[in-house]
N, C-alpha and C positions, 0 to 999 in steps of 0.2 A: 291234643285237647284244643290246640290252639282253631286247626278244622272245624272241630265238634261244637265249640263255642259259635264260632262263625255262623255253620249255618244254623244253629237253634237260633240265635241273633235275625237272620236271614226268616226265617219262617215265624216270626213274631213280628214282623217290617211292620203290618198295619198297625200294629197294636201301641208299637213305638212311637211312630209317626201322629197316631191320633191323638196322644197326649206333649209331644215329642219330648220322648220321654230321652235322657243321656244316656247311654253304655260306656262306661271306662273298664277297659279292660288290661291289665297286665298280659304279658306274654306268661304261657302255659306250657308245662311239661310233657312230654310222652307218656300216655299213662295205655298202657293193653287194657282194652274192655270192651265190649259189644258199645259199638256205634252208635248205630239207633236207641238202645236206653241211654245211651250217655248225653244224645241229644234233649230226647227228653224230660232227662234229670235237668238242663239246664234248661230249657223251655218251662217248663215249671216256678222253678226258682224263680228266674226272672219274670216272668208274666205274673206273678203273687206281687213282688215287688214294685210292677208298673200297676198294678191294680189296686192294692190294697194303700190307696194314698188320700191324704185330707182334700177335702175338694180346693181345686185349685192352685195346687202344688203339683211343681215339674218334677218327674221322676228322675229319680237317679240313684244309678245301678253302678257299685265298682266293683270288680273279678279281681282277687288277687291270689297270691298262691305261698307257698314257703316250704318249706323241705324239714323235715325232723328226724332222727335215727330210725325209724320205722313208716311210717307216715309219707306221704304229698298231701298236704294240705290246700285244699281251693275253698275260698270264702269268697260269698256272695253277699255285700252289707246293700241296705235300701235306708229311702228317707223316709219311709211310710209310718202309715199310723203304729207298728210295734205290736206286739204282743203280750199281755200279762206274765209275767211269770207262773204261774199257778197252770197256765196252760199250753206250756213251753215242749213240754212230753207228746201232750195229747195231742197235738196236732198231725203227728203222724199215723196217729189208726184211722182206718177207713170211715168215711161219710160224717168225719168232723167237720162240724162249721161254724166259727166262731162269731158270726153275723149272720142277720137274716139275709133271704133274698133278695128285698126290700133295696138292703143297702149295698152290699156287693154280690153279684154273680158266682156261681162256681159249683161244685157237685161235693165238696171235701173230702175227694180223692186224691189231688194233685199230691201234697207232700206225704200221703203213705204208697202212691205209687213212686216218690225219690225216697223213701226208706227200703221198698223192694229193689229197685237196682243197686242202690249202697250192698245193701245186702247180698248181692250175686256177686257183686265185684267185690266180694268181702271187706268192705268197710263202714263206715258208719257215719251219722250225717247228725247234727243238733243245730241247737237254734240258742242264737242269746237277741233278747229281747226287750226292751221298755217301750212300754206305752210312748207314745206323742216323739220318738227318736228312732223309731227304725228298726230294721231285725236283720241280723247277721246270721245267713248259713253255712254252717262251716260242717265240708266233706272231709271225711279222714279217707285216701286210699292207701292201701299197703305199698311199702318197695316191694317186701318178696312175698310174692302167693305159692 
């Protein structure tokens, strides 16, 4: 994972840079899964993260990870504007969008295509959230599939 973070990291360089946004990342475990969604799932993540921020606020992204009798857990916390609880679910079905165009860019694709690769990689992905403090994604993968 520690690869896969990299270059989704790596293929988001401008995006980072234009806000110069932080990445802190813990070291990551061996997880078997298709590559390329795996990058993707993180290129997501994170690019909402550097996106969805109050103006004039430096991003920052920390990766961390933990282990449970079943589970790898990888969470992704940001400092952004947060999401309501009431819409904490919904943000995973397709062409959700919590803002207009107006005020952030985007298609409200990004987190229900990281719901489909959780999904292949048989695990599961949620969000905890408040308003004006940020939103933490937290990926469940299985140890044994």
């Amino acid at each position: 994972m520690n690869l896969v973070l990299q270059e989704s990291i790596e293929n988001l360089g401008a995006q980072i840079s234009r806000v110069d946004a932080i990445i802190q990342v813990e070291h990551l475990p061996v997880i078997t899964g298709h590559k390329n969604y795996l990058i993707q799932l993180f290129q997501n993540i994170i690019s909402n993260g550097i996106k969805y921020q109050p103006e004039g606020q430096q991003p920052t992204i920390k990766v961390s990870n933990k282990q449970n009798t079943a589970n790898t857990v990888i969470t992704i916390k940001d400092n952004g504007i947060g999401i309501e609880k009431k819409h904490e679910g919904s943000v995973f079905n397709s062409f959700t969008r919590l803002h207009s165009h107006d005020e952030y860019e985007g298609s409200g694709i990004g987190l229900a295509t990281c719901k489909k690769i959780m999904d292949i990689h048989k695990g599961n992905i949620e969000i905890k959230s408040e308003p004006g403090m940020g939103t933490e994604v937290i990926m469940y993968f299985p140890l044994f599939v």
